[in-house]
Backbone as ProteinMPNN parsed JSONL, in Angstrom:
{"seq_chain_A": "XXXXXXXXXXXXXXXXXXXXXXXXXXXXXXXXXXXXXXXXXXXXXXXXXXX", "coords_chain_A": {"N_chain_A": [[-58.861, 19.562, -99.828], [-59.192, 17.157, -98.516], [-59.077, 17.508, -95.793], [-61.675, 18.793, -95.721], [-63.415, 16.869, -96.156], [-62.763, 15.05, -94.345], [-64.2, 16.314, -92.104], [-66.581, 16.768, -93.13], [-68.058, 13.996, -93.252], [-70.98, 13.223, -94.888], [-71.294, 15.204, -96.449], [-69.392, 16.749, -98.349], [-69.199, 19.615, -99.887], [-70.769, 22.741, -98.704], [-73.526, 23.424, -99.206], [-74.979, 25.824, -98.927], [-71.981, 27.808, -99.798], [-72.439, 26.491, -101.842], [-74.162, 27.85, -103.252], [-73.436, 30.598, -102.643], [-71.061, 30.539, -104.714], [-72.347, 29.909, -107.034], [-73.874, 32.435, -107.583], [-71.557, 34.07, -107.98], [-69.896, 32.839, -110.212], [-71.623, 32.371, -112.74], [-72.388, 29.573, -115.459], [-70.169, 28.204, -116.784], [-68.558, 27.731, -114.408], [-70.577, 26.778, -112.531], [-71.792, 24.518, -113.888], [-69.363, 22.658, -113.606], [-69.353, 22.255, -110.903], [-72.001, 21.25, -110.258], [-71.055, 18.518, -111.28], [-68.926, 18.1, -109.796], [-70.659, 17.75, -107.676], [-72.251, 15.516, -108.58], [-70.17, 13.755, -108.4], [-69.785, 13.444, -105.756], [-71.966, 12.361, -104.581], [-71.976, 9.923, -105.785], [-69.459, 8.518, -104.42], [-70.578, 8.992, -102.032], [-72.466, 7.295, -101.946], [-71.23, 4.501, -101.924], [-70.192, 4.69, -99.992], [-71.377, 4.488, -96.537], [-73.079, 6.636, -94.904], [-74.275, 6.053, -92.422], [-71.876, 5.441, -90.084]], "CA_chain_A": [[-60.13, 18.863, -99.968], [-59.256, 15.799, -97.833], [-59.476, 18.334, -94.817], [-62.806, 19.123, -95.396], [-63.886, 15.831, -96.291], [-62.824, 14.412, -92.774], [-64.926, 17.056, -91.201], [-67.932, 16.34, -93.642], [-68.068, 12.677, -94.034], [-71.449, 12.746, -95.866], [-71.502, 16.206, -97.566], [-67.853, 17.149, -98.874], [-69.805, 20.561, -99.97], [-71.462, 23.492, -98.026], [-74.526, 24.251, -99.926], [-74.641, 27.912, -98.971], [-71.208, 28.189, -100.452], [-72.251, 26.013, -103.768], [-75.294, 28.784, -103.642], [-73.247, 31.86, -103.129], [-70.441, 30.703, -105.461], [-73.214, 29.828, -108.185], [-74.556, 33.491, -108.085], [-70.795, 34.851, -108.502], [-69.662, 32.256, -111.062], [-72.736, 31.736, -113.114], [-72.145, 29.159, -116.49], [-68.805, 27.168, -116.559], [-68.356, 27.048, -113.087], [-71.776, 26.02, -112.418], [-71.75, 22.751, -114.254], [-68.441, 21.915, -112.881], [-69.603, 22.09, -109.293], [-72.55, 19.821, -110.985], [-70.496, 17.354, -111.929], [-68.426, 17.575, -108.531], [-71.689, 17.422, -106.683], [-72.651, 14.048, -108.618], [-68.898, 12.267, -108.024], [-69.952, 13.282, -104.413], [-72.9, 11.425, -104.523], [-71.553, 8.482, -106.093], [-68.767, 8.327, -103.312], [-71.353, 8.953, -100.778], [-73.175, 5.778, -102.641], [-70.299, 3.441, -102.044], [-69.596, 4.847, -98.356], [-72.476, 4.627, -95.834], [-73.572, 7.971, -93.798], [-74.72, 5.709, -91.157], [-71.232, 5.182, -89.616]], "C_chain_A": [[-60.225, 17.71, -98.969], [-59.695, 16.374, -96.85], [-61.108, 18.391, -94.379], [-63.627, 17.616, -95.552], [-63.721, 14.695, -94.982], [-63.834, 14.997, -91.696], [-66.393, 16.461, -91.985], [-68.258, 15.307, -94.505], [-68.951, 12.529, -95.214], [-71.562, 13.767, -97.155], [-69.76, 17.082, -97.718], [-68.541, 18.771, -99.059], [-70.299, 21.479, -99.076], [-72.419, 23.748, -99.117], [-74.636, 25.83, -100.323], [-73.655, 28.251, -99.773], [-71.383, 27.897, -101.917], [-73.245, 27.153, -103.995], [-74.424, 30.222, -104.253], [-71.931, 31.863, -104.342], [-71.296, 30.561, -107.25], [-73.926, 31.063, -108.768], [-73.092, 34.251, -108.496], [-69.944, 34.332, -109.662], [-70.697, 31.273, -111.95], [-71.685, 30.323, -114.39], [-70.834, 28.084, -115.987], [-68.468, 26.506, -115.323], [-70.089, 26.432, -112.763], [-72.118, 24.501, -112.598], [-70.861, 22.38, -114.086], [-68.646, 21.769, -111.345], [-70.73, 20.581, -109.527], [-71.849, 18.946, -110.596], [-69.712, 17.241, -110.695], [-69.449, 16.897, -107.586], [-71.969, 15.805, -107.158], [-71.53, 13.242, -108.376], [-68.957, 12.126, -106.874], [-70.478, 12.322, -103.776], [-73.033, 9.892, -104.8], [-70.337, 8.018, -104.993], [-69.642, 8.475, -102.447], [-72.111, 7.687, -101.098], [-72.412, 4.901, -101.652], [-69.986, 3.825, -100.246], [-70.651, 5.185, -97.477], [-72.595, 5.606, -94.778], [-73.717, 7.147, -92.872], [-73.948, 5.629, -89.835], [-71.185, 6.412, -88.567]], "O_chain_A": [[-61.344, 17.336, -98.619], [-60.849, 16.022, -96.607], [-61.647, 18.168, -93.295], [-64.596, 17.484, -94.805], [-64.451, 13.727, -94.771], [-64.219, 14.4, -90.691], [-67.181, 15.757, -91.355], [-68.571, 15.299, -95.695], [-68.546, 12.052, -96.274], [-71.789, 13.49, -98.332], [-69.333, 17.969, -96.978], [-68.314, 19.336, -97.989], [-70.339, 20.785, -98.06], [-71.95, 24.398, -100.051], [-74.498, 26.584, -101.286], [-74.015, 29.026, -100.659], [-70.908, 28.492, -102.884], [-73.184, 27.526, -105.167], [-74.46, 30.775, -105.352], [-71.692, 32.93, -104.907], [-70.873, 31.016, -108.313], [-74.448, 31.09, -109.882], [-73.253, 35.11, -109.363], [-69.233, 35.174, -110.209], [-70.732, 30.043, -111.983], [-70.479, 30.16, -114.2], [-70.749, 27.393, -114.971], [-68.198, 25.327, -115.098], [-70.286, 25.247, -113.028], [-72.532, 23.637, -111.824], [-70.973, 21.189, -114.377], [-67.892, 21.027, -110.715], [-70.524, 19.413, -109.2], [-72.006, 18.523, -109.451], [-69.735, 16.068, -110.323], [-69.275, 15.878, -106.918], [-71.931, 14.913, -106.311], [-71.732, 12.052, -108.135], [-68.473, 11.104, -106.388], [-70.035, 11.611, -102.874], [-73.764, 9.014, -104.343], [-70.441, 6.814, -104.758], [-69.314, 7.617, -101.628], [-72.324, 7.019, -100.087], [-72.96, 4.591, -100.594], [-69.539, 2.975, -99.475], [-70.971, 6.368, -97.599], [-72.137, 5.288, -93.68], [-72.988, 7.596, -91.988], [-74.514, 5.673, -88.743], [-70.343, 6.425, -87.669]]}, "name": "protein", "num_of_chains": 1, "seq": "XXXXXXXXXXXXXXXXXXXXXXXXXXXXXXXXXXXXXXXXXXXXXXXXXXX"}
């Protein structure tokens, strides 16, 4: 995870991938990506894209 998170300072995520893993792991996984996506967002809060 750190890996990718050096490459994608403001989005730790690929969308596309949260898309196509959301159509092959509907339910459980779903709202755990959720819930990753918002600790993202709250670390992206606290750390400014602008840099």
């Amino acid at each position: 995870m750190n890996r990718l998170k050096s490459v994608h300072h403001c989005y730790v995520l690929d969308i596309h991938a949260i898309v196509e893993l959301s159509k092959l792991f509907p339910g459980a996984f779903k709202r755990s990506l959720q819930a990753l996506v918002r600790a993202n967002q709250m670390e992206n809060d606290q750390q400014s894209c602008e840099e």
